[in-house]
C-alpha positions as CSV (number, residue, x, y, z in Angstrom):
1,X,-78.0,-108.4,194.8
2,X,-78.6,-105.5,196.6
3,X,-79.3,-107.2,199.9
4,X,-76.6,-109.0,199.3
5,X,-74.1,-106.2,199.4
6,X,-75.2,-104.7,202.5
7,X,-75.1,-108.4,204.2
8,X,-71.4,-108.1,203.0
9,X,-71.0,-104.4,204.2
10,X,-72.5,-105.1,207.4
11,X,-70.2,-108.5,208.0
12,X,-67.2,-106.5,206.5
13,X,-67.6,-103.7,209.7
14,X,-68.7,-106.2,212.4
15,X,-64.9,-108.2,211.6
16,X,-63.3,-104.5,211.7
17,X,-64.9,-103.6,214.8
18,X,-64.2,-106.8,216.1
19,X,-60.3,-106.6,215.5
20,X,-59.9,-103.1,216.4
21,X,-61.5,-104.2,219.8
22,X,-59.1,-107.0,219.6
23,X,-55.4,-105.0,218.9
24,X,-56.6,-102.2,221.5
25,X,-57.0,-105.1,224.2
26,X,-53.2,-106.7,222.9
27,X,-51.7,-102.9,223.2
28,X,-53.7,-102.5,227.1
29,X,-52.0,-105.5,228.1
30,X,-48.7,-105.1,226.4
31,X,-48.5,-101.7,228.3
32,X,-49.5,-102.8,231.1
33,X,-46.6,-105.6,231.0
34,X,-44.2,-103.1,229.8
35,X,-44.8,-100.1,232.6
36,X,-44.2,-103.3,235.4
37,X,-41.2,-104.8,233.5
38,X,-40.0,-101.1,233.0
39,X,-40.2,-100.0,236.4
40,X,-38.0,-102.9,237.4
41,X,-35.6,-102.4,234.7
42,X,-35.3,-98.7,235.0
43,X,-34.7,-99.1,239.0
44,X,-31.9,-102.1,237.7
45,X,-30.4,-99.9,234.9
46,X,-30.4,-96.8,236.9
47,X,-28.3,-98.6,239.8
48,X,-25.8,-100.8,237.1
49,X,-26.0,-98.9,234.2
50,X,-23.4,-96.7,235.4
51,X,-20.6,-99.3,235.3
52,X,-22.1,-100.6,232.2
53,X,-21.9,-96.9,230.6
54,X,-17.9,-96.7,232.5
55,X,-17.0,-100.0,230.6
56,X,-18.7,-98.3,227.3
57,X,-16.7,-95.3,227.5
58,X,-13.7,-96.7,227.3
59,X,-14.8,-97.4,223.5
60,X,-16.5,-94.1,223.5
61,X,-12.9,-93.1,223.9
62,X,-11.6,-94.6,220.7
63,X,-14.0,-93.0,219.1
64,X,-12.7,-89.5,219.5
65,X,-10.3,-90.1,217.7
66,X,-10.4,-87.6,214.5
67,X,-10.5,-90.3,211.5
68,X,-10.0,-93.3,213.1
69,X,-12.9,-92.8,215.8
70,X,-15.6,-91.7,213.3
71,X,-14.5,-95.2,211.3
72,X,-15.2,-97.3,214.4
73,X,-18.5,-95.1,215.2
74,X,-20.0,-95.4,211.4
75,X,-19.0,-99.3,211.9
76,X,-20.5,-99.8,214.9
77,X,-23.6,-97.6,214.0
78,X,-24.1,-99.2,210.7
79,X,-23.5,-102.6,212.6
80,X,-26.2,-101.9,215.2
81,X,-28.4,-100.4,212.9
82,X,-28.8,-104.0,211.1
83,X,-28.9,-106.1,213.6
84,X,-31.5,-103.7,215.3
85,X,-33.7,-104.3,211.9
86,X,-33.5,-107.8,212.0
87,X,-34.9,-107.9,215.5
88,X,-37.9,-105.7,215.0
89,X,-39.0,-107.7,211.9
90,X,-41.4,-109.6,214.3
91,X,-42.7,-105.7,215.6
92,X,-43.3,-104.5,212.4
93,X,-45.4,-107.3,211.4
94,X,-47.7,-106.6,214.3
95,X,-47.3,-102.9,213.7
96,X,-48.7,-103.9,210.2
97,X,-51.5,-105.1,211.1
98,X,-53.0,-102.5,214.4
99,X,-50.9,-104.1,217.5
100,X,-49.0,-101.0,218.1
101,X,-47.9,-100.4,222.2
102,X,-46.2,-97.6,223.4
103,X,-42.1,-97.6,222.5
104,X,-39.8,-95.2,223.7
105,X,-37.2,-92.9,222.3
106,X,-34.4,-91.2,225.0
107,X,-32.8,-88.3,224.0
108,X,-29.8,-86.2,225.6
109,X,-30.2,-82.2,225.2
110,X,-27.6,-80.0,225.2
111,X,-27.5,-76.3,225.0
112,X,-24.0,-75.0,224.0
113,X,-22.6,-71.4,224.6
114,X,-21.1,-68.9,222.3
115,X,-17.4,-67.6,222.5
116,X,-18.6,-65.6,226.0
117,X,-20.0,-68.1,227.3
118,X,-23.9,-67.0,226.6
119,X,-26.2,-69.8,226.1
120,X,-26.9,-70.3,222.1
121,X,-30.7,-70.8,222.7
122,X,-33.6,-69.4,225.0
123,X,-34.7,-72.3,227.4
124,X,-38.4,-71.5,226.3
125,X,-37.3,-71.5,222.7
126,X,-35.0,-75.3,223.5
127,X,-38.7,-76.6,225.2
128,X,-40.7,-75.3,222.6
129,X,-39.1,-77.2,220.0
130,X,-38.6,-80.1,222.1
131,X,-42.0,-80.4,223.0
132,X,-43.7,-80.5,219.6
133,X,-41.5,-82.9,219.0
134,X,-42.7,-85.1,222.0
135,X,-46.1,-84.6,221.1
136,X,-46.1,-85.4,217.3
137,X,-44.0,-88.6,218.1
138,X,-46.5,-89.8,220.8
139,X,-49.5,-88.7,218.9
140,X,-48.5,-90.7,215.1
141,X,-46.3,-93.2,216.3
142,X,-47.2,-93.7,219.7
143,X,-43.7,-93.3,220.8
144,X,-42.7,-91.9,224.0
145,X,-39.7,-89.3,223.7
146,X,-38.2,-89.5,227.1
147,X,-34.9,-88.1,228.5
148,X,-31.7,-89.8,228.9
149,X,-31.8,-90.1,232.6
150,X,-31.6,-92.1,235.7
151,X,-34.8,-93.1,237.4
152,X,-37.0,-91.8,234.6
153,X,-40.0,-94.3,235.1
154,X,-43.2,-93.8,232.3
155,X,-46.5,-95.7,231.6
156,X,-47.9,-96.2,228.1
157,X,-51.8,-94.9,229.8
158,X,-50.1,-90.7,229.7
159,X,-50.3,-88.2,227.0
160,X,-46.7,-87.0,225.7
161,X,-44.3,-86.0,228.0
162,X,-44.1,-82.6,229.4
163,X,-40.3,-81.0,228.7
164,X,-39.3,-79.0,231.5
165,X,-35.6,-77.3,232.2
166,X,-34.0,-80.5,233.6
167,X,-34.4,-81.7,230.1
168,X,-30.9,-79.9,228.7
169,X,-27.7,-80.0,229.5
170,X,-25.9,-76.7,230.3
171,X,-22.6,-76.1,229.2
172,X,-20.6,-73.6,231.3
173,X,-17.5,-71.0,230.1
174,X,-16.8,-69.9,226.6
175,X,-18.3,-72.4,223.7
176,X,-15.8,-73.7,221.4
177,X,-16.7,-72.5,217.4
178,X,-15.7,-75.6,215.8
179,X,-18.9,-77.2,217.2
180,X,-21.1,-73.8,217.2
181,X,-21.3,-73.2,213.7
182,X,-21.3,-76.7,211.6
183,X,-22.2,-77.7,207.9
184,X,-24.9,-80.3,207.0
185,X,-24.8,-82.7,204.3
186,X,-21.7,-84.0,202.4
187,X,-19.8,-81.6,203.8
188,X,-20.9,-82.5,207.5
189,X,-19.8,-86.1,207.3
190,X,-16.2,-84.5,206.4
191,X,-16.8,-82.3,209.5
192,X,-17.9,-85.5,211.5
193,X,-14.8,-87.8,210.1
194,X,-12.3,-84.5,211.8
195,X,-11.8,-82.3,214.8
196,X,-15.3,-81.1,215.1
197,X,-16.8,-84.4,215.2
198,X,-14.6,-85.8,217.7
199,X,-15.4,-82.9,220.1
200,X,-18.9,-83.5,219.5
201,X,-18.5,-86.9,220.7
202,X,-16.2,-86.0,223.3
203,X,-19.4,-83.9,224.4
204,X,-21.9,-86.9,224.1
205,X,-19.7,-89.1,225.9
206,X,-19.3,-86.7,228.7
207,X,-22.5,-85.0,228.7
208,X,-24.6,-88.2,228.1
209,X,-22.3,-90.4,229.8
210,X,-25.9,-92.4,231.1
211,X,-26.2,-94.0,228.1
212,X,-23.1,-94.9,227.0
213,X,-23.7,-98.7,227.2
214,X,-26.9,-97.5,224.9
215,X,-24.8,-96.1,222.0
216,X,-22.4,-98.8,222.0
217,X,-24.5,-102.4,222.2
218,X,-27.4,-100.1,219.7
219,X,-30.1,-101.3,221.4
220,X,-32.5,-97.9,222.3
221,X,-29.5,-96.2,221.7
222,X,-30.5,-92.5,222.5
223,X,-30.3,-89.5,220.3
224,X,-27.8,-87.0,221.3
225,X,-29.4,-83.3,220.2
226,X,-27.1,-80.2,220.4
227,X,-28.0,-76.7,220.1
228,X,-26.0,-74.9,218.2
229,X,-25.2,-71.3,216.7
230,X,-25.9,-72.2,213.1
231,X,-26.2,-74.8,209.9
232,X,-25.1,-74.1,206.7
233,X,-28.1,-73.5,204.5
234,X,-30.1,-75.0,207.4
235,X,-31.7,-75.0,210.9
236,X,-31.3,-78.9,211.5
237,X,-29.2,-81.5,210.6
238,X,-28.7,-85.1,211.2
239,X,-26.5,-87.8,208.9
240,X,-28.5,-91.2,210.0
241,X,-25.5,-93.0,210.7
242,X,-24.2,-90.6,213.4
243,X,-26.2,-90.8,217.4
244,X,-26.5,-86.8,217.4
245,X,-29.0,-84.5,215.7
246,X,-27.7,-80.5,215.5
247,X,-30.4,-77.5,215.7
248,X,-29.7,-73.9,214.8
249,X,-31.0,-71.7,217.4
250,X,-32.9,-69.6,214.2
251,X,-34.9,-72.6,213.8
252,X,-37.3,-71.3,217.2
253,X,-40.4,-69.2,215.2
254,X,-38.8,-70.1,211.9
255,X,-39.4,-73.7,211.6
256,X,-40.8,-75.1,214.7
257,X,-40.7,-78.8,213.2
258,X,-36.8,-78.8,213.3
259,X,-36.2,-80.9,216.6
260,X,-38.7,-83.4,215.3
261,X,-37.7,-83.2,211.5
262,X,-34.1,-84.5,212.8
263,X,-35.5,-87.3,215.1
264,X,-37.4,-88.8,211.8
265,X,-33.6,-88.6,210.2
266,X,-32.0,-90.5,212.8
267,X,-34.9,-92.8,212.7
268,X,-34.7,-94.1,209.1
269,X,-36.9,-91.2,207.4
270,X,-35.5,-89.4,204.6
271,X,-36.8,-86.0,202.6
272,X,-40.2,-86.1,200.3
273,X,-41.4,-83.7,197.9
274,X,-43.7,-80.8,199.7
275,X,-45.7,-81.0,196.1
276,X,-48.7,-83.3,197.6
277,X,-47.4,-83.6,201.7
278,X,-47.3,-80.0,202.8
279,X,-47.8,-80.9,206.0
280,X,-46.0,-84.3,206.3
281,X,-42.8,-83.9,209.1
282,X,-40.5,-84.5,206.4
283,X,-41.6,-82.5,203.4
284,X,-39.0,-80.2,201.9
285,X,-39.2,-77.8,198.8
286,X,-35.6,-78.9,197.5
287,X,-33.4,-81.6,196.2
288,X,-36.5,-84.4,196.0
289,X,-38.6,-82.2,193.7
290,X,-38.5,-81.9,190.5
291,X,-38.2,-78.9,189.7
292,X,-37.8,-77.4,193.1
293,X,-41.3,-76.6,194.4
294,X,-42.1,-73.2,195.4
295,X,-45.0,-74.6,198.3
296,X,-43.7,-74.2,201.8
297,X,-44.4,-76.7,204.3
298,X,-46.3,-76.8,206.9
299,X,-43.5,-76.3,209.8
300,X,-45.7,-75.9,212.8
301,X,-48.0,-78.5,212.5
302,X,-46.3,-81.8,211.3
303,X,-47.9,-85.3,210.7
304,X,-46.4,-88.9,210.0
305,X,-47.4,-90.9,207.6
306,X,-48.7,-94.4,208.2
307,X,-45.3,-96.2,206.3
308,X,-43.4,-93.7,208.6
309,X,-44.5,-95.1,211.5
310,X,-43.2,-98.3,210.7
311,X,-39.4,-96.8,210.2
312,X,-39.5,-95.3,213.0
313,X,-40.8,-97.8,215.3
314,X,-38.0,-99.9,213.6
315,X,-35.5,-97.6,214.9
316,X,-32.3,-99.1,216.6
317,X,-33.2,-95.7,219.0
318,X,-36.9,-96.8,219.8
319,X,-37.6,-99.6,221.9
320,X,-40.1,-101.0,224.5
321,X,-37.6,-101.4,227.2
């Protein structure tokens, strides 16, 4: 019986070597497919997608509306976010199973200023946070966080991007405080639903006004992420069904993680217990543990779990093209 195991063993690592061979080769080509089909559609998008993004604002505009706006945006967000499941059913099979090609996830950085018109945030602190971000994304998921800009061409066959300066956009003059100093949670859906919500899409709409087409048709909509003064009882926040992610400029040296942490939240990840996944990207010590644990994650070195790869390669906000 003996002989026969190790026949079994050895037939068992031959097949697995044989398909890992096999989904490497499928990912090779699919990137190679996808940085020729992307260079054509970036040139294309870059040229057109301004009038596309002028017709979306017009929407956009609706949705500053206090009340009414944030109904049509949770609508329309909720709306894309379905329809964007239903067409990645056929990725996440593949994903299942080792065919996994680059995707990409654009994002639109801005730094606000404080009441004297200060910037809230060092730029080196902003990069920092951005950058382990880009790495931990490209590293687990092998998604490529890119920024929301004309002309940005990318090939699955690089390492993570590299953030630089003309990353973020700079707000000028004296901030405003309703969008400096914002709650999370319950209370920030109440925040989003009024005044400060529709200035912070009045500031995405202006700001990001690239990807306004993006936002509105779902499809690799991109994540808007503001800098702000402060979170209460937090350094991050995101609500899922809103486009924007907020960090506290406390989170630099306290919790490095933050930028990423809010990225998992607008792509389908939710909280898990630190008791057993200290260093998993979305651990936390409260609310999902029972009691609250007293472990602290691990905030500057985060990891994905295989299961949340899949979510977020599902994401309405990450896409191949």
């Amino acid at each position: 019986m003996t002989w026969l195991c190790v026949g079994w063993t050895w037939v068992a690592h031959v097949v697995c070597v044989a398909w890992t061979v096999l989904t490497t080769a499928i990912c090779l080509v699919w990137d190679v497919v996808t940085t020729v089909v992307n260079a054509i559609l970036v040139t294309v998008e870059s040229i057109v997608g301004w009038v596309l993004s002028a017709v979306a604002f017009v929407i956009e505009l609706i949705e500053m509306i206090p009340v009414v706006g944030a109904l049509v945006r949770w609508v329309l967000n909720f709306t894309t976010f379905v329809i964007g499941t239903v067409l990645t059913l056929g990725d996440a099979a593949a994903g299942l199973i080792g065919i996994r090609p680059e995707k990409k996830l654009r994002v639109c950085s801005i730094i606000l200023t404080d009441e004297e018109g200060r910037e809230i945030i060092s730029r080196e602190g902003a990069r920092s946070l951005l950058q382990l971000a880009c790495d931990v994304y490209k590293r687990d998921a092998n998604v490529r966080i890119v920024p929301l800009a004309p002309f940005q061409y990318d090939t699955g066959f690089d390492g993570a991007e590299r953030v630089t300066d003309d990353w973020f956009q700079l707000l000028q003059g004296p901030g405003d405080p309703d969008v400096l100093d914002l709650p999370c949670l319950g209370p920030g859906a109440l925040a989003d639903w009024g005044v400060p919500g529709s200035k912070i899409q009045r500031l995405t709409s202006t700001r990001c006004f690239f990807g306004a087409w993006r936002r509105v048709v779902g499809y690799g909509a991109p994540v808007t992420l503001l800098f702000i003064r402060s979170i209460t009882d937090a350094v991050g926040c995101c609500l899922w069904i809103t486009d924007y992610a907020t960090v506290a400029r406390n989170a630099v040296g306290q919790s490095p993680r933050t930028a990423a942490h809010e990225f998992g939240h607008a792509c389908n990840l939710w909280h898990i217990c630190v008791d057993g996944a200290v260093t998993n990207l979305m651990a936390t010590q409260q609310d999902v543990c029972e009691p609250d644990s007293t472990t602290a994650p691990d905030r500057v070195n985060p990891v994905l779990a295989e299961w949340q790869v899949h979510l977020v390669r599902a994401s309405k906000h990450v896409t191949y093209f």
